[in-house]
N, C-alpha and C positions, 0 to 999 in steps of 0.2 A: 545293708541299708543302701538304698539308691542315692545315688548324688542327680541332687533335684536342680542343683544351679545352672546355670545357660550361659552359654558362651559370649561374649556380644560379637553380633555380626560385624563380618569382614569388610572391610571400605575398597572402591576399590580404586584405586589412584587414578588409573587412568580417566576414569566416568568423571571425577573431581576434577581431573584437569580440564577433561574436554569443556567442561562445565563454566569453569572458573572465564569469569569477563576478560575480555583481550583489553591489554592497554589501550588507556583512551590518546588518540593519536597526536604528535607534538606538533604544533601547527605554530606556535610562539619563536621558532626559529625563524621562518619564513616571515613572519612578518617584522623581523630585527631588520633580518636582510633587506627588506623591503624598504624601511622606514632608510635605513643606512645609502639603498642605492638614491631614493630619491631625494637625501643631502647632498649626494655625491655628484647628482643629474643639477640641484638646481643651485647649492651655494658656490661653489665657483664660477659661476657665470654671474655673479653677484659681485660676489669679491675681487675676482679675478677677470673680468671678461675678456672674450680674444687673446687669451696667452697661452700660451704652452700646456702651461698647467689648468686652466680651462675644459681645452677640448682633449689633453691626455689624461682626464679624470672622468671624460664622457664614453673615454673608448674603454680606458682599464676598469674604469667603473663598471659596465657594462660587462666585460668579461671573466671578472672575480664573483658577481652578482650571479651569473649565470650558473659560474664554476659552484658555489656555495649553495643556489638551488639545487641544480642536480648530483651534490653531495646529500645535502640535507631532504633530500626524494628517497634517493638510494639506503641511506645508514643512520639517520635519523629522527625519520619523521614518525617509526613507531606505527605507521600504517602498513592497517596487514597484507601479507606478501603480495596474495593474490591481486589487492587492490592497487598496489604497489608498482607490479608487472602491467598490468592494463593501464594507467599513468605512463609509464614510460613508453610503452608503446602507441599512447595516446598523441603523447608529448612529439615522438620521436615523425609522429604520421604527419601530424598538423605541421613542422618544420618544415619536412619537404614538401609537403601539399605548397608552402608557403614560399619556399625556397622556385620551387618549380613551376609552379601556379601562376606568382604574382609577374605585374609587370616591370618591363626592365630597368623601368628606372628605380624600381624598389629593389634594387641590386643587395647584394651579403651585407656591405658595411650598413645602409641603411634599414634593414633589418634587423641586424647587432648592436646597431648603436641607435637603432631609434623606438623599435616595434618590442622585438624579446625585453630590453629592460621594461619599459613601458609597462609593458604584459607581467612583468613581476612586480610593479611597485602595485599595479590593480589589484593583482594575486592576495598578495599582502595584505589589502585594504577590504577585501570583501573576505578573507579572513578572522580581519581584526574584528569586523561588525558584524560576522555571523557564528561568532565567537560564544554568544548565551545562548547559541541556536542548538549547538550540538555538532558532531561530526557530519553526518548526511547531508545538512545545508550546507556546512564550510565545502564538502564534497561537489555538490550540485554548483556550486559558485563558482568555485575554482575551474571545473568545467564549463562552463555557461563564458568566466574571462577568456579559457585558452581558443576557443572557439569564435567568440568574438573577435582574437584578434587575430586568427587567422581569417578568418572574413572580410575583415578589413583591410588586411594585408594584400589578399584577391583582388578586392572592390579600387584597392585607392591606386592613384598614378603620383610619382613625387612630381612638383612643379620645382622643385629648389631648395635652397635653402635662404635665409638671411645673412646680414651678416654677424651675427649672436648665434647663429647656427641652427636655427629654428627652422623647422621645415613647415613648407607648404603644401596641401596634398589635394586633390581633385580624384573624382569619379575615372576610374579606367577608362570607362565608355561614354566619357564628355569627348566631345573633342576639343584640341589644343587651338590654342589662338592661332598659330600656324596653319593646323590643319583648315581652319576656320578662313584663313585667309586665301590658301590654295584653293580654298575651293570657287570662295568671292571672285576668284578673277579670271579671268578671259586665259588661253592657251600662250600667247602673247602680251605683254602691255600697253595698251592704249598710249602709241609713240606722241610726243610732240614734237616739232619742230627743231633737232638738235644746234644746240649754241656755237652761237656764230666765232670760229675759229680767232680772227683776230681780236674780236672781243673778248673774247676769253682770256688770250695774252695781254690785252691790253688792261686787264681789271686790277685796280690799285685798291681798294675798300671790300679787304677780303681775308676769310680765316681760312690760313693753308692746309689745317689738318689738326692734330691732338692738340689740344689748348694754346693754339694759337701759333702764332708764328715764332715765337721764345718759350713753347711748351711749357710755359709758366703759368696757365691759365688768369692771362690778366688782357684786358682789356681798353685799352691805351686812343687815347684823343675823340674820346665821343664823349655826348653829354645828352642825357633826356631826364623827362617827369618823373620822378621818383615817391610822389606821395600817391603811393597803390593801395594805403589803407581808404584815398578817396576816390581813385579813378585808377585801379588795377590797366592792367595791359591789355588791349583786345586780343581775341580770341579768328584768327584770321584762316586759318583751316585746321583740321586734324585728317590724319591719314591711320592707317593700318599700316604696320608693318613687321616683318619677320623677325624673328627671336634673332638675339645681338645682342652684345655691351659697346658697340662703337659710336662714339662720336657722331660729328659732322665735321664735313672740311665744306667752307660757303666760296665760291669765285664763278664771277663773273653770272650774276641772275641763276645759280642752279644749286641743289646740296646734294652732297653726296656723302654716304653713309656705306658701311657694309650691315647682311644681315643672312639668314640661313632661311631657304624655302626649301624643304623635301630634300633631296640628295644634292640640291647644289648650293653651295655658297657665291653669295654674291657682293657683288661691290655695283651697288645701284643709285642713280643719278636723277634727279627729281627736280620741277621746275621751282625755282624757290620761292613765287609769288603766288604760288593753285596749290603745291602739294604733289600735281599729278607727275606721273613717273615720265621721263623723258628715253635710258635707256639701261640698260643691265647689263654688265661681264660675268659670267657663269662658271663656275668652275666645278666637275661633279667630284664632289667628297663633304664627307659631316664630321663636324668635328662636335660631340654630344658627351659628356659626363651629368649624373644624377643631380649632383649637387648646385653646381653654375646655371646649368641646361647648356642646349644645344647653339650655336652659332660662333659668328667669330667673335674678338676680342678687342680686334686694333681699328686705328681709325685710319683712312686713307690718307696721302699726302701730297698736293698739288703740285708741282713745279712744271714750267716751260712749257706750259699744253700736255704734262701727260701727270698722271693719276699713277703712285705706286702704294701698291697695299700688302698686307699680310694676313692670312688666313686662322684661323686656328689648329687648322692641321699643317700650318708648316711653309704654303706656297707664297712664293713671294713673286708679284705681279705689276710688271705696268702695262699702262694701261693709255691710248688716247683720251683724253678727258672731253673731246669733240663727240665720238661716237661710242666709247668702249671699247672698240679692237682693240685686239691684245697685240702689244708690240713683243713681249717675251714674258717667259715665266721660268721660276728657278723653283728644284723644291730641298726645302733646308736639309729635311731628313737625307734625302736622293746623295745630295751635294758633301754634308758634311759629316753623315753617319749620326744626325743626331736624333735624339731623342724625344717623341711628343711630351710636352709635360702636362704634370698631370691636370690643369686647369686652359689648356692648350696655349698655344704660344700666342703672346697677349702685345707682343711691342711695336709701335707704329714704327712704318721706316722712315730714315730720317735723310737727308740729301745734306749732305756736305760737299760741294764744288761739284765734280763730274759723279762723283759716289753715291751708291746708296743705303745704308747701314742698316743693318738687323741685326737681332740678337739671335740664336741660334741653342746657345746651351755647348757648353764640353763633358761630357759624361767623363772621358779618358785623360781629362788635368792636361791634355795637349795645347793648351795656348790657344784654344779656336773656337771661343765662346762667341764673340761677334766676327763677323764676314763682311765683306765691302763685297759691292757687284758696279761694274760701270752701268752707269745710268742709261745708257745709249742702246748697250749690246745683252747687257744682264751676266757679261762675262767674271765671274770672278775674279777682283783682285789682289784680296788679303784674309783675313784671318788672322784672329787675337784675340788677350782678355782670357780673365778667369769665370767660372759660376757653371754650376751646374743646370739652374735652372736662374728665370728670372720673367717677372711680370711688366719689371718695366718697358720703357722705349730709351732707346740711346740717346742722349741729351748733346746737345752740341754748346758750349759753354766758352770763353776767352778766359783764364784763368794766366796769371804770371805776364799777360801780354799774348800767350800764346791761344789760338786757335784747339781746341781739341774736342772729343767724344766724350764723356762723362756715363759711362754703364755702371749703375746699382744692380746687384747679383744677388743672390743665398751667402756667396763667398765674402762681398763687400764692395768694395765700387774700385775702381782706375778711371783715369785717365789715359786715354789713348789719342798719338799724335792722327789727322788725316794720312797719312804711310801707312798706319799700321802698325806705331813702335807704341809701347805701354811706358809712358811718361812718369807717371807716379799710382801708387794703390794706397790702400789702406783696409786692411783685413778686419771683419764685421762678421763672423760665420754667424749666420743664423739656423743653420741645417739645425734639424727637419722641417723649417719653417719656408716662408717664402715671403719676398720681397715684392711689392704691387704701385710702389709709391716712387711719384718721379723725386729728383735731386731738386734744391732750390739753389741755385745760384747768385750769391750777395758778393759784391766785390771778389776780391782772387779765396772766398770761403765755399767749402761745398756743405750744402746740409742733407744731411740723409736719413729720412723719415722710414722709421720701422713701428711698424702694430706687435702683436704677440704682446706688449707690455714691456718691448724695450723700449722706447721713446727715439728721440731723435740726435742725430750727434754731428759736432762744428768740427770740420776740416779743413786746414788752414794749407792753401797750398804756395808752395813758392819756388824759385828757378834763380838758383845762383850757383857761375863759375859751370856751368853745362848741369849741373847735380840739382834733381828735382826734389822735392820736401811734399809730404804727407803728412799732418801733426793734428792729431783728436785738441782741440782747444777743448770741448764738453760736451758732456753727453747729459743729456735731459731728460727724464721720464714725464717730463709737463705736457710732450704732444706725441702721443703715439698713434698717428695715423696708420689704418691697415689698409685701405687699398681705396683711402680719402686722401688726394692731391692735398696739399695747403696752398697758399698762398701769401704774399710781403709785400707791405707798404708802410712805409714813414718807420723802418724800427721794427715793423713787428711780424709774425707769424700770424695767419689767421687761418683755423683748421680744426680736424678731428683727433679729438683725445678720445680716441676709441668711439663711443658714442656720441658724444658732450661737444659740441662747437666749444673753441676754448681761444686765446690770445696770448702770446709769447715772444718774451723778449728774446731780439733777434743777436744782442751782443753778448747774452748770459745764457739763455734757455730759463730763466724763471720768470712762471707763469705770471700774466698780468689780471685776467681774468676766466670765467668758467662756466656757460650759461647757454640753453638752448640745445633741445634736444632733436635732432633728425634723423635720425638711425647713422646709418652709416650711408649717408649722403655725399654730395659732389657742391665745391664752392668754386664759382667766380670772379672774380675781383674786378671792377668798375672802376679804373685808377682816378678820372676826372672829377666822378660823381663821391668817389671815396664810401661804397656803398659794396656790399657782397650780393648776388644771387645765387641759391643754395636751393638745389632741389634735392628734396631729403627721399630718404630710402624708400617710402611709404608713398611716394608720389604728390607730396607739396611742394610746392614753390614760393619760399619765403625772401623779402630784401631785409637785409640788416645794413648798418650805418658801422662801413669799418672804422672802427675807435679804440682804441684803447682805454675809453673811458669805460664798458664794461658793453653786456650784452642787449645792443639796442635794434628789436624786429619792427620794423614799422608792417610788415603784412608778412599773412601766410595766407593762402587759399590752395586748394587741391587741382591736380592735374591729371594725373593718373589713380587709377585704384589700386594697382599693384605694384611690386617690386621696382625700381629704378635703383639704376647704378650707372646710368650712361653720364658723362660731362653736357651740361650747359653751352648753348653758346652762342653769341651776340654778335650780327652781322649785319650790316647795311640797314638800321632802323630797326633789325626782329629780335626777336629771342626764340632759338630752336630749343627743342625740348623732347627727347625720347627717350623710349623703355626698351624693354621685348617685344612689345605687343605693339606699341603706338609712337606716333610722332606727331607734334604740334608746333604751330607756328603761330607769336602775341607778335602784334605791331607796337612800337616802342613809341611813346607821346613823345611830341617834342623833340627829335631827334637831331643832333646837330653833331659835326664831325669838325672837327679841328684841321684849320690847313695850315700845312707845314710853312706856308708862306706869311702866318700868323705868327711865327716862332720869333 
């Protein structure tokens, strides 16, 4: 008998696998990542703004973000091989396209820390919402982001940053206000008539350079109209002018300013009643990082008929204040082996007797952060002082009865005698941070304003039996100025707590009041009128009534439409007013000047 039964057919494994659906790919990591970098980008600048922990959560942030992207590309994402390989080689093209492509001021760190996270919180997000769509649309998106943002990347030029760290960006192929101005103008400047030498020494009703003649930005025996919510200040020229954070220094009918056109930095002289330019000292070098931009940093400084300044790359210059010939030039780096920093060297020089003081930086702890140069010859006389870097200007201050230098550093501040001996210090490291804020000097106390979210701290100085005294009486977090001067009258502080105009007791450090916002602006102080003028980061210009009764703006109206960070300053009847791009000159109502024969 036959066996009639039938085998069942054979399966065959592999046909079943090839068969079998490929995981559906894990796309719910990326978007953790996502969700997580963009807490990481925007709650501490919330919570924390301008500190340490701010912008060290923007850069690690960023670079964990990345790290855990291209983990989760590689080992996780359950995307098949092949698709897998062409992503990273997608990934890996678009970087350099971007790295190589873009322009220079979209340098590594602003790519790292602004464009790549950027591009993965997007990632994330067109993920998250193409998420009921299926894999091929989360696929097409995710491509469609990386693409975009290298395009972008190509397309945009950084103008800066803020001071919250926010970037600004423009069209590659706009041109820059700079470029825009080199071009407006003639081969030379339409000269005027250079200022009459003995006039010039002869002028008493004048601002010698960085906030004033006591670098205290205050403003001392004048008196004008102050209700600008009904009759604002006129409007008496505006000018164009080259990228810069410097001041003005006003003497004798003319202002002068420094600013960067094309490969030379300049220290230029302008009539102060037209605007129009009278002469120029040239010096060729640029001193340009991404973040700041390009130009110098310090404000020039008057004495005796001659003009001495400081560059951002380092050169320290005087100058005739008649014509601009240059009587000599020193350059820091050349002289002292130092080192450009990396927001370039920002301190005005300051003239103590026959001297001229700058700050210089000691990389090597040798004692020779600041340098003395005789006034006359530009010869080096000394060398002193700690800090490896520092934004400030050397402060000239009478503390104990004694005459001395006052330098705020990274390290922390001293005093230094006119010789050159280091009198008293008091150690403040703030490394890896930096210091941008002048010293206030109250009686024999130094106060010394730090941003980052340290605050400000009272040193009580004193000189008995030859032996000098350095003693922290308090340290405050109620005013932490980052690279916003304050200002004192009657008792109080009046200044930037980070963002926020704030008021502060000058014998405790506890706050009085908290109100009024202008980014990170530049205040004034009007001692007669007891009134601030405060041009805010965004380019307004607000009065407030210095009080300690709380935050009172009688006006704001707009000046500029961009960035400002330059100081205010109030001269013979005006109020000067500049950016990177512009300068403007209000005629003050009312103006009256206090004679000392009044007194």
């Amino acid at each position: 008998m036959s066996d009639n039964s039938t085998n069942p057919p054979e399966i065959d494994d592999s046909a079943t696998a090839a068969a079998a659906p490929s995981p559906r790919p894990r796309t719910w990591p990326l978007i953790v990542i996502a969700a997580l970098l963009l807490a990481t980008i925007t709650i501490p600048g919330q919570i924390a703004p301008s500190t340490l922990f701010h912008f060290m959560s923007l850069m690690w942030g960023a670079l964990i973000a990345m790290g855990l992207t291209a983990l989760w590309l590689v080992a996780f994402s359950r995307i098949p091989w092949k698709e897998r390989l062409v992503a990273i080689a997608l990934v890996t093209a678009l970087v350099l396209i971007g790295i190589f492509g873009a322009h220079p001021t979209m340098n590594a760190m602003v790519l790292g820390v602004v464009i790549f996270p950027w591009t993965i919180v997007a990632g994330g997000l067109v993920a998250l919402l193409a998420m009921p769509l299926g894999w091929p649309v989360q696929r097409a998106a995710l491509v469609a982001v990386m693409v975009t943002a290298t395009v972008f990347a190509l397309a945009a030029r950084m103008e800066g940053v803020r001071g919250t760290i926010t970037a600004d960006f423009a069209t590659r192929w706009s041109p820059t206000n700079e470029e825009t101005l080199l071009a407006e103008m003639q081969e030379t400047p339409a000269a005027n008539s250079a200022p009459d030498a003995e006039a010039l020494a002869a002028a008493t009703s004048f601002w010698p350079g960085f906030r004033g003649p006591n670098r205290d930005g205050v403003v001392r025996g004048v008196s004008f109209a102050t209700d600008w919510d009904k009759q604002p200040p006129q409007e008496v020229w505006r000018k164009k002018v080259g990228p810069g954070w410097s001041s003005f220094c006003v003497v004798g009918g003319q202002i002068l300013t420094q600013e960067q056109r094309g490969e030379e930095e300049l220290v230029t002289c302008y009539d102060a009643a037209t605007g129009d330019p009278v002469w120029q000292y040239a010096i060729e070098t640029r001193f340009e990082e991404p973040l700041a931009g390009p130009g110098p940093r310090a404000t020039p400084t008057f004495h005796n008929g001659k003009l001495y300044s400081q560059g951002g790359s380092g050169f320290v210059s005087c100058i005739n204040a008649v014509d601009g010939a240059e009587i000599w030039k020193r350059d820091l780096v050349e002289d002292l082996n130092a080192k450009t920093p990396e927001w370039g060297f920002a301190g005005s020089p300051l003239i103590v007797g026959n001297l001229v003081i700058a700050f210089a930086g000691d990389q090597a702890g040798a004692g020779k952060a600041v340098v003395a140069y005789d006034a006359e010859t530009g010869q080096q006389q000394w060398t002193a002082g700690k800090g490896k870097h520092s934004y400030c200007s050397p402060h000239l201050a009478t503390l104990a009865s004694d005459d001395q230098i006052v330098m705020v550093t990274d390290w922390g501040v001293q005093g230094i005698s006119p010789a050159g001996e280091v009198l008293w210090e008091n150690e403040w490291d703030i490394e890896p941070g930096n210091r941008v804020v002048q010293p206030q000097i109250v009686d024999d106390s130094v106060f010394v304003g730090t941003g980052l979210g340290m605050g400000t701290r009272k040193i009580d100085v004193g000189h008995a039996d030859e032996n000098w005294s350095a003693t922290e009486e308090w340290t405050s977090r109620n005013l932490k100025p980052y690279f916003n001067d304050f200002v004192q009258l009657d008792g109080h502080f009046y200044g930037f707590d980070d963002r926020i105009f704030t008021c502060v007791d000058v014998a405790t450090g506890d706050r009085v009041w908290k109100g009024g916002r202008y980014g990170h602006g530049q205040a004034l102080l009007v001692e007669e009128a007891k009134v601030l003028v405060i041009v805010s980061e965004d380019g307004e210009l607000a009065l407030i009534h210095a009080t300690p009764e709380g935050h009172d703006e009688i006006t704001k109206f707009r000046v500029f439409e961009n960035k400002t960070w330059n100081h205010p300053v109030i001269a013979a009847g005006k109020l000067y007013v500049r950016n990177g791009e512009e300068m403007v000159c209000f005629q003050l109502r009312d103006w009256q000047e206090k004679n000392e024969a009044d007194d």
